[in-house]
VOGU-3710 file (C-alpha; in Angstrom, 3 decimals, decimal comma):
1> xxxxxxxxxx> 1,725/3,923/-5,027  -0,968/6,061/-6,322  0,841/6,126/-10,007  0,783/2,011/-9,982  -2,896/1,883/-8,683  -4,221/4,203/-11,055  -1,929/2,451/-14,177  -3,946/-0,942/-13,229  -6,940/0,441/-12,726  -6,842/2,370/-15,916
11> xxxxxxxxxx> -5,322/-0,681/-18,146  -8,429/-2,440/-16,809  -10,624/0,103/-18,102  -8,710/0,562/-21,373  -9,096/-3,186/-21,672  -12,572/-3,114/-20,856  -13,760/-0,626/-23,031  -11,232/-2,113/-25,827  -13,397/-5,547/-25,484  -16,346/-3,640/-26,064
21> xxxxxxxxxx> -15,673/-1,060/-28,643  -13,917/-3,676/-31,077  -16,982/-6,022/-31,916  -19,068/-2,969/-32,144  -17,060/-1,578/-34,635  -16,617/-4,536/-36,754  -20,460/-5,083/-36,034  -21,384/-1,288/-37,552  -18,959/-2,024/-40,657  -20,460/-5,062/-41,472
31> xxxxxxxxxx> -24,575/-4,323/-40,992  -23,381/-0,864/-43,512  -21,546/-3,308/-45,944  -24,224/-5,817/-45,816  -26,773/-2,453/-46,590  -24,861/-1,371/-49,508  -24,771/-5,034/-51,037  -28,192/-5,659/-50,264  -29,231/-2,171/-51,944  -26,626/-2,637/-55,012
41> xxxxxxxxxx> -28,018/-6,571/-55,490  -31,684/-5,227/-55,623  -30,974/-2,898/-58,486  -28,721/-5,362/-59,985  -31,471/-7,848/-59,759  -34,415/-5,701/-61,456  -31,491/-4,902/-64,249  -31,216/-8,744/-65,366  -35,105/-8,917/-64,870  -35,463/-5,950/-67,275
51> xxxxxxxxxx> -32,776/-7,161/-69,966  -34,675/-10,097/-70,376  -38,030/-8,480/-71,556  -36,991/-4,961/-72,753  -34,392/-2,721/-73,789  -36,065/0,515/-73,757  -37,133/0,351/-70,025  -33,836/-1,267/-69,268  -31,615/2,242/-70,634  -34,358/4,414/-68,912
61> xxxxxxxxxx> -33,898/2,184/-65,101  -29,795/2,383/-65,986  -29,638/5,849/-66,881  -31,887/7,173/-64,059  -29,387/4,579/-61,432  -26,311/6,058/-63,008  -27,624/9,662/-62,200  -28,538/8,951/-58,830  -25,644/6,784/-57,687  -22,970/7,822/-60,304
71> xxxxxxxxxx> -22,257/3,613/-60,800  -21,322/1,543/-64,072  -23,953/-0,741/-65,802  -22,854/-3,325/-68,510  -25,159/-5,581/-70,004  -24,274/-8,615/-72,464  -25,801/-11,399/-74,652  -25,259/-14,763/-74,301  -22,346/-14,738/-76,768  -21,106/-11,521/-74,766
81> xxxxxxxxxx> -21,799/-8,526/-77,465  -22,520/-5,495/-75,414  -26,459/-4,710/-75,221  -26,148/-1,464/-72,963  -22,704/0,347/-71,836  -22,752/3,235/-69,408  -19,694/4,663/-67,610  -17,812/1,060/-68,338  -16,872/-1,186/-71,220  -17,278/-4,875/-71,727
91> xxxxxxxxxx> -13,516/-5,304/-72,607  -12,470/-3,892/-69,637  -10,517/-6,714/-67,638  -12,330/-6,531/-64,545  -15,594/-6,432/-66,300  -14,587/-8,949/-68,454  -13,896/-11,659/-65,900  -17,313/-10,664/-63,682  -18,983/-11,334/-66,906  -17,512/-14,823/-67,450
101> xxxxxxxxxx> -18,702/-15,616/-64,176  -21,508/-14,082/-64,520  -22,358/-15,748/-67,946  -21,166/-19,249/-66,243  -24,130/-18,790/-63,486  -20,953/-18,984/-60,808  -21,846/-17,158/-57,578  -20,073/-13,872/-56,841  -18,005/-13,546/-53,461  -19,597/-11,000/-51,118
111> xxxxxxxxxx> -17,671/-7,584/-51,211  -15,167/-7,681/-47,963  -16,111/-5,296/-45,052  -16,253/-1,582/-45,702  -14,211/0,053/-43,153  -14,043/4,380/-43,045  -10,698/4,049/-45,371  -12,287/1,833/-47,410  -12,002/3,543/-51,605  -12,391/2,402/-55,309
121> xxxxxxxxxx> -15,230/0,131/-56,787  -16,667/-3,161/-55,982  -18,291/-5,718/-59,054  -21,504/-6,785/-58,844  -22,118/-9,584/-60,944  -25,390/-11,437/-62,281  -26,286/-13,753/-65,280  -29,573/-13,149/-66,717  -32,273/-16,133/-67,491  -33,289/-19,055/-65,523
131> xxxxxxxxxx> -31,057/-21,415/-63,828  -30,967/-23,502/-66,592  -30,781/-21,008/-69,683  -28,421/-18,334/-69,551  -29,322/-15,315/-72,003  -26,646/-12,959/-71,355  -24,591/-10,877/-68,136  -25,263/-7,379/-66,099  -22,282/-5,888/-64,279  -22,911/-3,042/-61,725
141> xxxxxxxxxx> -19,769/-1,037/-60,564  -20,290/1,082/-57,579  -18,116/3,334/-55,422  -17,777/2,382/-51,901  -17,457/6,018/-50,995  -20,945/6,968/-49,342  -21,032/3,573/-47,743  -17,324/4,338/-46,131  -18,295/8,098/-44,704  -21,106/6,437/-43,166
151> xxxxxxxxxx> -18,838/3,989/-41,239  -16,619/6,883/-40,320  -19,680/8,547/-39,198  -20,649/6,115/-36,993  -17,595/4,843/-35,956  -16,639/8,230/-34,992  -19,968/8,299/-32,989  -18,727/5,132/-30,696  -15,125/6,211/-30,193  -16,255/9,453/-28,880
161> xxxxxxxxxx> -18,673/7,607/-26,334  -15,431/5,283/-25,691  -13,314/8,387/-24,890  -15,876/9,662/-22,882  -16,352/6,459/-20,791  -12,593/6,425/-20,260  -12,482/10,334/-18,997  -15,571/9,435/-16,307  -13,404/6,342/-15,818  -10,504/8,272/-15,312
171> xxxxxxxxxx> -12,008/11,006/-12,523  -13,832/7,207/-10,747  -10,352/6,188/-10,408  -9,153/9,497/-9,373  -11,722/9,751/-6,865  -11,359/6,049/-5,636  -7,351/6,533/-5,837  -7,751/9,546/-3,246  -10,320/7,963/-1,197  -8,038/4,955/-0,626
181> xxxxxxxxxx> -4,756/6,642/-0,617  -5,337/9,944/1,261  -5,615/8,043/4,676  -2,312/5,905/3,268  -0,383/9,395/3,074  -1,842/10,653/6,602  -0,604/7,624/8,267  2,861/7,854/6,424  2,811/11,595/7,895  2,165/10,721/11,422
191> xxxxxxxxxx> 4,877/7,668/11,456  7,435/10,247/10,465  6,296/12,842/12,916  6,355/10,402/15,651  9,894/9,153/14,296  10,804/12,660/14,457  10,183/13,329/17,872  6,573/15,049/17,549  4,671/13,851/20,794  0,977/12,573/20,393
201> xxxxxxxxxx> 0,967/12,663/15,846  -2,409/12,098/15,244  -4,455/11,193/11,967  -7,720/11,519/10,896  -9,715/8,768/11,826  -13,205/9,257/9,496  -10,926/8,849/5,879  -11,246/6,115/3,603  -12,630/2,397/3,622  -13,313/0,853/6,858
211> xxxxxxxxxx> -10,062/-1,253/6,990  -8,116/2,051/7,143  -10,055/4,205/9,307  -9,829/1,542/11,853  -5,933/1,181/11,702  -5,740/5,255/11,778  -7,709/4,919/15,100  -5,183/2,352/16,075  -2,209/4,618/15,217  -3,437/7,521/17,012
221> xxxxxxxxxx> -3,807/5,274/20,606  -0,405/4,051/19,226  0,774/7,398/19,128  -0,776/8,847/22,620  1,044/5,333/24,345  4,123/6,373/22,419  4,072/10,261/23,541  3,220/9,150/26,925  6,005/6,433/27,531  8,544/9,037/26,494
231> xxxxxxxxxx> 7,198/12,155/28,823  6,726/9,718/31,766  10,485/8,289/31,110  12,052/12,021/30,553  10,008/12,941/34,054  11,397/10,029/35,522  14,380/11,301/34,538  14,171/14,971/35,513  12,536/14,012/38,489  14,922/11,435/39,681
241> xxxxxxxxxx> 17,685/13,930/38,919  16,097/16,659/41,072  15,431/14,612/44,003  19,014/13,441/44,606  20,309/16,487/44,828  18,833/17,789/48,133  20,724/14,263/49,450  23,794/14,857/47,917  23,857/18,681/48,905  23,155/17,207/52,561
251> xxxxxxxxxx> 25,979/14,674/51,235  28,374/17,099/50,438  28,040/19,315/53,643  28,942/16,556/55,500  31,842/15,566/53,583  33,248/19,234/53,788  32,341/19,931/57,707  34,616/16,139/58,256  37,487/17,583/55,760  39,547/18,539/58,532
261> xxxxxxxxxx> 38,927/15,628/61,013  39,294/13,091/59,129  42,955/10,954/60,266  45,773/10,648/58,000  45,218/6,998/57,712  41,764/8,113/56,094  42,451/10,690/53,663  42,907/8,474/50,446  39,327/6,865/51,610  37,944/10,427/52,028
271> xxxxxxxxxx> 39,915/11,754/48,786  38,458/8,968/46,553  34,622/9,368/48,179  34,481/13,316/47,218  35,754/12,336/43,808  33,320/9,922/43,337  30,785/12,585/45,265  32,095/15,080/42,276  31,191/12,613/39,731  27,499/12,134/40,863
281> xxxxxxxxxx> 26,657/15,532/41,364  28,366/16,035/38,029  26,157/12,999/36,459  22,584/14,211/38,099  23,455/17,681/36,622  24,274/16,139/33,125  20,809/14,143/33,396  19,399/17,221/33,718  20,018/18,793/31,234  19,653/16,156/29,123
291> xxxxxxxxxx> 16,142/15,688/29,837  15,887/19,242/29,398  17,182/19,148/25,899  14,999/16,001/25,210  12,504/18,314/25,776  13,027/21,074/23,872  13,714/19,159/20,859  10,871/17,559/21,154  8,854/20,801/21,466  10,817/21,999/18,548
301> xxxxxxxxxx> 9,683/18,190/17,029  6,242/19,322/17,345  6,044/22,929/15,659  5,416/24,318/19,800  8,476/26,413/19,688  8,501/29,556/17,789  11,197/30,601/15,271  14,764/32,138/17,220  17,832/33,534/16,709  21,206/34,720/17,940
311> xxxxxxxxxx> 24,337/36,552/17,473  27,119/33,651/17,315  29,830/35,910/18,046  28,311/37,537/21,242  27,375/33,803/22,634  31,269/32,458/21,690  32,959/35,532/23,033  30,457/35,211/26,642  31,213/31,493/26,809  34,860/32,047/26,181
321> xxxxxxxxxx> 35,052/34,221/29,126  33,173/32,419/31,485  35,794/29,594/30,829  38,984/31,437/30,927  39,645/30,282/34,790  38,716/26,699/34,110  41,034/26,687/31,134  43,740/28,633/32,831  43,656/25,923/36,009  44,081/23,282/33,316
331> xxxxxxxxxx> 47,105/24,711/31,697  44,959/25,325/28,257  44,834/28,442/26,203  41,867/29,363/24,476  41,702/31,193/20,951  38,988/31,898/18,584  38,007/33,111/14,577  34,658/34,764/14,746  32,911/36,424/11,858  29,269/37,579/12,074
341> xxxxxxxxxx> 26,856/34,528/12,352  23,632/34,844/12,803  22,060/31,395/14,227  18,687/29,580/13,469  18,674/28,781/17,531  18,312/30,119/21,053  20,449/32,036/23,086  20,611/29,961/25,664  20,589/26,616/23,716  23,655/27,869/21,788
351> xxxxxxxxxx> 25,145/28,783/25,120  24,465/25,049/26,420  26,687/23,850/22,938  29,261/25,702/24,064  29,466/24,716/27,031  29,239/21,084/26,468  31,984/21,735/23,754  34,748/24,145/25,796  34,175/21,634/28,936  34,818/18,398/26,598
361> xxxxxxxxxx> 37,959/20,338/24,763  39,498/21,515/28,517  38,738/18,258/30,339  40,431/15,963/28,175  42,753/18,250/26,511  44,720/19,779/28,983  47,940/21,521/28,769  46,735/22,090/24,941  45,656/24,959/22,260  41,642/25,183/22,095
371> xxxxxxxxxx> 40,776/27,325/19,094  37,176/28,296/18,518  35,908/28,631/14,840  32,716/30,759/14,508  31,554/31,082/10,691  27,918/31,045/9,067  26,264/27,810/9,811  28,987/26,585/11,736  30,877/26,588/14,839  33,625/24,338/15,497
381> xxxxxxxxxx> 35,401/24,030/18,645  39,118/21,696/17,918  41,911/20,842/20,360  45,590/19,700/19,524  45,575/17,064/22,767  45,272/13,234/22,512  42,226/13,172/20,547  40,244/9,443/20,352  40,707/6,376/18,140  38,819/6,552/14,919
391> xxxxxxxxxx> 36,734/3,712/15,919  35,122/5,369/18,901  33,897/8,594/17,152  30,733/7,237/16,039  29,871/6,376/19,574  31,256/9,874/21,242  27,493/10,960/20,757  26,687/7,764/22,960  24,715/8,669/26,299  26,755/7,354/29,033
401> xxxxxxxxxx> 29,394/6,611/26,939  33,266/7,504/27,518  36,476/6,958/25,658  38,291/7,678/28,628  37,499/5,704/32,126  39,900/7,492/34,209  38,611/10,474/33,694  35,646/12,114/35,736  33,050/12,721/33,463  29,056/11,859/32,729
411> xxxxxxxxxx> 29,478/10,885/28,931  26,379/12,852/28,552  28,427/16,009/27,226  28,274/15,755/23,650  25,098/13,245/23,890  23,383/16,729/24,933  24,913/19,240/22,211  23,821/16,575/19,485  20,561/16,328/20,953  20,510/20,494/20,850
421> xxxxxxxxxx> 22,196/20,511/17,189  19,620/17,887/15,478  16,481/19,162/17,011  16,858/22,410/15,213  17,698/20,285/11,968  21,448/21,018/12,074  24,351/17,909/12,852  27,321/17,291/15,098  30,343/16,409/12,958  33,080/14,396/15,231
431> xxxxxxxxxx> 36,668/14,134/13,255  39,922/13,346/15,158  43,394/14,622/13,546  45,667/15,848/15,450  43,498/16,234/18,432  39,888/16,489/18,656  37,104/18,457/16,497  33,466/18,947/17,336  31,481/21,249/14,374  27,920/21,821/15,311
441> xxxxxx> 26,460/23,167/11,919  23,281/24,789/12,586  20,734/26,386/9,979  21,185/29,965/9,927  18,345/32,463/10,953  14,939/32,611/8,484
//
């Protein structure tokens, strides 16, 4: 944008200054033509006026011109004989025809524009006698040299003013270009921190024309309603989440002190209301941390987190072992390929990945091989079990989503990791061959 607005702007100048400098040009080259024809006319004229009363004061006017300007004088009769020749002949063609004109009282054409390229001689032509009597011819030759460096001069003069209008043109539009564009490029900013997750993006509101330090204002209370709606909703969230679980702790004492009174004719009732019991508790927990990785990404979002690392083979090797039992009870055996990896995250939010990705491998992959890839900038966590369709990876990442509804999970799981994975500017990749594979690739440590 700031390329196209200065291109107008400066063709407007350009054109501007163009429509100016052109006439003055011609203007200069005509007023030092007209000078020079004026000048070489005058001397012209006095040479017909002296050829008609003497020759000795004619040769002593010619020779002392000739000196002076370094021109050609040729003077002839009525039937053409040279009178006076100096630094031209009569016979010469050029002369020759001036002098028929000349001698024919037929007016010469004014000599065309000098211009700063301008060379070679112009004819100046005039009978001498009355109107009525021609007595003879005077040609003048003179160089249009001089009268050319002049018009350089000058024009030279004028383009350098026109060069130096267009360089204080050039820092005006520079100067206007920032004034209007700087506020442009602060708003552009603060839309892509606030699509990026940075909470409360403001911009300055005291840059540029009024127009645009209004709508800055307007962005920033934009921005504060924006932040706002999304702290109150992840509260709501957190908060919600928290305060179910003293009823559903009360819940689930309950449920266990009645486990062994309840009647025979009961049990599949009772059976199916702790599962569904299970699946709350495991829900509220998965809200949790959700909100609690929508928060830390957006902390990360907004530069409040300072720079972390960890040891990727300590964290898989820790998380591996705190899952052994659960994958044991499911029938699954876990295996991993660790080499040093050093990670651009935390501890603990590498630890949460894990978790997220071991639970998802042994919940829906039971009875199968879980192997654990750890390699710089990657981790990768694949299963040989049922896997998914290839039309519902894209929606694995889904909050609340499932591909399976028998089972008795949240669909929060991996909704959580990705949330962890892009908010330190890595990516989950979701491919299903053979089974299922989850790679969180994560930046490695600055």
């Amino acid at each position: 944008m700031r390329r196209r607005l200065l291109i107008v702007l400066l063709g407007l100048c350009l054109a501007a200054l163009a429509g100016f400098a052109a006439p003055l040009l011609a203007s200069t080259s005509a007023e030092r033509t007209q000078r020079f024809a004026i000048s070489r006319t005058a001397d012209l004229d006095r040479f017909a006026e002296l050829a008609g009363t003497g020759a000795d004061r004619l040769a002593a006017e010619v020779r002392a011109h000739v000196e002076l300007y370094g021109d050609a004088v040729v003077v002839v009769d009525a039937r053409r004989v040279p009178v006076l020749e100096s630094g031209a002949r009569a016979d010469e063609p050029a002369v020759r025809a001036a002098l028929d004109a000349a001698l024919r009282n037929q007016p010469a054409a004014p000599p065309p524009d000098v211009r700063p390229w301008s060379s070679g001689p112009v004819l100046f032509a005039r009978p001498v006698g009355s109107g009525t009597r021609v007595t003879g011819a005077v040609v003048l030759r003179s160089t249009v040299d001089r009268a050319a460096a002049d018009v350089g001069a000058q024009w030279g003069f004028i383009l350098l003013g026109v060069v130096g209008a267009a360089l204080a043109f050039l820092a005006l539009a520079l100067l206007l270009a920032r004034w209007v564009l700087r506020p442009v490029a602060e708003l552009e900013r603060g839309v892509r921190a606030v699509g990026g997750g940075s909470p409360g993006a403001h911009v300055s509101p005291a840059l540029g024309p009024p127009e645009l330090r209004g709508l800055a204002g307007s962005f920033n209370r934009m921005s504060d309603a924006v932040a706002e709606s999304a702290r109150a909703q992840r509260a709501l969230v957190a908060d919600t989440s928290h305060q179910l679980r003293n009823p559903l702790a009360a819940l689930r004492l309950r449920m266990d002190s009645l486990a062994g009174r309840v009647p025979e004719s009961a049990r599949v009732t009772y059976a199916s209301m702790v599962a569904e019991l299970d699946r709350l508790e495991a829900l509220l927990d998965g809200m949790l941390a959700l909100a609690s990785a929508d928060t830390a990404a957006t902390e990360l979002a907004a530069g409040e987190h300072t720079a972390a690392s960890c040891d990727g083979v300590v964290v898989v090797h820790d998380r591996i072992d705190a899952w052994l039992p659960a994958a044991s009870a499911a029938g699954v055996s876990l295996v991993d390929y660790c080499e040093p990896a050093v990670f651009g995250c935390a501890s603990s939010e590498l630890e949460q990945i894990m978790d997220v990705l071991l639970d998802n491998a042994i919940k829906y992959a039971p009875g199968a091989t879980v192997a654990v890839t750890c390699a710089p900038g990657v981790i990768t966590v694949r299963d040989n079990g049922p896997g998914v369709a290839p039309e519902d990876i894209p929606r694995l990442t889904d909050r609340f989503w499932r591909a399976s509804r028998d089972g008795n999970g949240s669909g929060l799981g991996l909704a959580i990791a990705h949330r962890l994975v892009t908010a330190r500017g890595g990516r989950l990749v979701i491919a299903s061959d053979n089974g299922l594979s989850v790679s969180a690739e994560l930046p490695g440590a600055n």
